[in-house]
N, C-alpha and C positions, 0 to 999 in steps of 0.2 A: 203401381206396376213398375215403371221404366225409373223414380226415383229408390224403390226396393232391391231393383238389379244395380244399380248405379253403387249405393249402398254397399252390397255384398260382393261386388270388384272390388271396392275402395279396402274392404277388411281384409278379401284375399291377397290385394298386392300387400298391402301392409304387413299381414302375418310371411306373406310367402318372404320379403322382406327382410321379416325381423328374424327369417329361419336362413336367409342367406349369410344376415352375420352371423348369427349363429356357427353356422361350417364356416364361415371362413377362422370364424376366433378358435375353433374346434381344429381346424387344421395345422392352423400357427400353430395351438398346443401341441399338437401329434408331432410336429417337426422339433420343435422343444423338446417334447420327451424323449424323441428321436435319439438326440445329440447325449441329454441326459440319463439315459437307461445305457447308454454306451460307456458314458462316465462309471456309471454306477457298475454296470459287470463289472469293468474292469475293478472298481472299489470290492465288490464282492471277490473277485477270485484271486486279488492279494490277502483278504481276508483268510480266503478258504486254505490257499497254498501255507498260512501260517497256523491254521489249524492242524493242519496235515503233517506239516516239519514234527517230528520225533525228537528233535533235540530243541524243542521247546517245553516250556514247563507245561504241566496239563492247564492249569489256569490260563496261563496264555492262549494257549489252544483253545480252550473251550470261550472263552472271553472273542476271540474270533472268529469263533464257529456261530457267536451268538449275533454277532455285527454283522455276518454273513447275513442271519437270518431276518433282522431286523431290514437289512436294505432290501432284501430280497422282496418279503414282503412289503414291503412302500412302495417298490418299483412295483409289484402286479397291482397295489389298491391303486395308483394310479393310472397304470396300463387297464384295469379295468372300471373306473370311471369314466377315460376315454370312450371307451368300446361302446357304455353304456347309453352316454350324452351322444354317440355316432346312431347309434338304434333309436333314439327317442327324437331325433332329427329327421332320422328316416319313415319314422313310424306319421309324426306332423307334417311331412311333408304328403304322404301319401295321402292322408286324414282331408286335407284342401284338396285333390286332385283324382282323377280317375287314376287305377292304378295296373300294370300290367304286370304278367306273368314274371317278369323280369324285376320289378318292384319289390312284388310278394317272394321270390328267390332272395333277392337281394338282401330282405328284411330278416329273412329264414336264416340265411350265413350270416347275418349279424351277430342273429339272436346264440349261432350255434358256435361262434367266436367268444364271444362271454360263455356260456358254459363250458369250452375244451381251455379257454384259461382261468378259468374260478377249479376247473377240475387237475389243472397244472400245478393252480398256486399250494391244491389240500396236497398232491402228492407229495412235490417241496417240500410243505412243512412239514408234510410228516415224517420225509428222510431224512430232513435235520432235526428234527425233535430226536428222531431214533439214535443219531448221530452225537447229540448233546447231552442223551441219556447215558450212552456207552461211553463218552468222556469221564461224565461226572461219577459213575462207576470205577474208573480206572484211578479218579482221583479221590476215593473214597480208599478203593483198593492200596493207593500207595501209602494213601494216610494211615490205613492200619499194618502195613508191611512195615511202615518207620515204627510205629505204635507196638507192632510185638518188640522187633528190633530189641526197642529202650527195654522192654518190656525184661525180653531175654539178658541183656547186660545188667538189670536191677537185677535180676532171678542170679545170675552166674556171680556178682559181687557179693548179692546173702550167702551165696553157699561157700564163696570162698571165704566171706569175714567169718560165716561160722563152723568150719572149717580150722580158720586160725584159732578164733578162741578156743575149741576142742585143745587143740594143741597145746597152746597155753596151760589150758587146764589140767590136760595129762602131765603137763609138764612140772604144773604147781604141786601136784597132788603124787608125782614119783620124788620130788624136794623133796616133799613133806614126808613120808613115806621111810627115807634117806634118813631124813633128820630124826625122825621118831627112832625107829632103829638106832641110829647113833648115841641118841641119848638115853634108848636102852642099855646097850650096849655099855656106854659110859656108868650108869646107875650099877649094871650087874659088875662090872669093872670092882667099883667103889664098895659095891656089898662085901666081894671076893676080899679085896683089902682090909675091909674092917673086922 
């Protein structure tokens, strides 16, 4: 009896305990990321603002569009392993203990914390995917704008060298034309005389 109860204190302070570090190591972090999601926007919206600049090349652009995206998402998988390691604390904690209305709320906003930002991070990504698609279209687009370009300067150089040549040709062939005549002309000259 009274050694079973003795017992089953001894595991609870122990676990209650090992769930107090827990939060506290869990806090420290949240205050860490605190500092560092702060770092990080800011890393994110020099990113983005050079995505944005027009008088950057499209690669630049997208190349920052895509760091954007990558911090963006490191910063939610962390923000929400936080969120997560907060709920399974809370859930251990209650699991030892009687639990009240306030608990079970408590654990509910946890839970609906982790889904309004796991449903944040898919918008995100999906506005910068949209974002990085319509770059990479624009840099496709300019690739083939330079690509006619050349395209059209090869096409207008064929028609002007063959163009020349024509010319030449007309030109060879009205000599020739000249000369033949003349040395008709000479020939009948030469008959007349003889």
């Amino acid at each position: 009896g009274i050694r079973n109860i003795t017992t089953e204190i001894k595991e609870e302070v122990k676990a209650m305990t090992a769930l107090e570090g827990r939060l506290q190591s869990l806090r420290d972090k949240e205050n860490e990321f605190m500092v560092q999601k702060a770092q990080t926007r800011q890393e994110i919206k020099r990113a983005r603002l050079i995505a944005e600049d027009e008088s950057k090349s499209a690669e630049e652009r997208l190349e920052n569009l895509k760091k954007a995206l990558e911090l963006e998402a490191k910063t939610t998988q962390e923000e929400l392993e936080l969120a997560r390691e907060r709920m399974r604390i809370k859930q251990e904690e209650m699991a030892l203990s009687e639990n009240s209305a306030e608990d079970e709320a408590e654990l509910a906003q946890l839970k609906a914390d982790i889904i309004q930002k796991e449903t944040a991070s898919i918008k995100m990504r999906r506005r910068v995917v949209t974002e990085v698609n319509a770059l990479e279209r624009e840099i496709q687009a300019e690739k083939k704008a330079i690509a006619d370009e050349e395209q059209a300067r090869i096409d207008k150089q064929n028609e002007d060298d063959a163009a020349a040549l024509k010319k030449k040709q007309d030109e060879a062939t009205a000599l020739l034309t000249i000369q033949q005549e003349n040395t008709l002309a000479l020939i009948e000259d030469l008959e007349k005389r003889a």
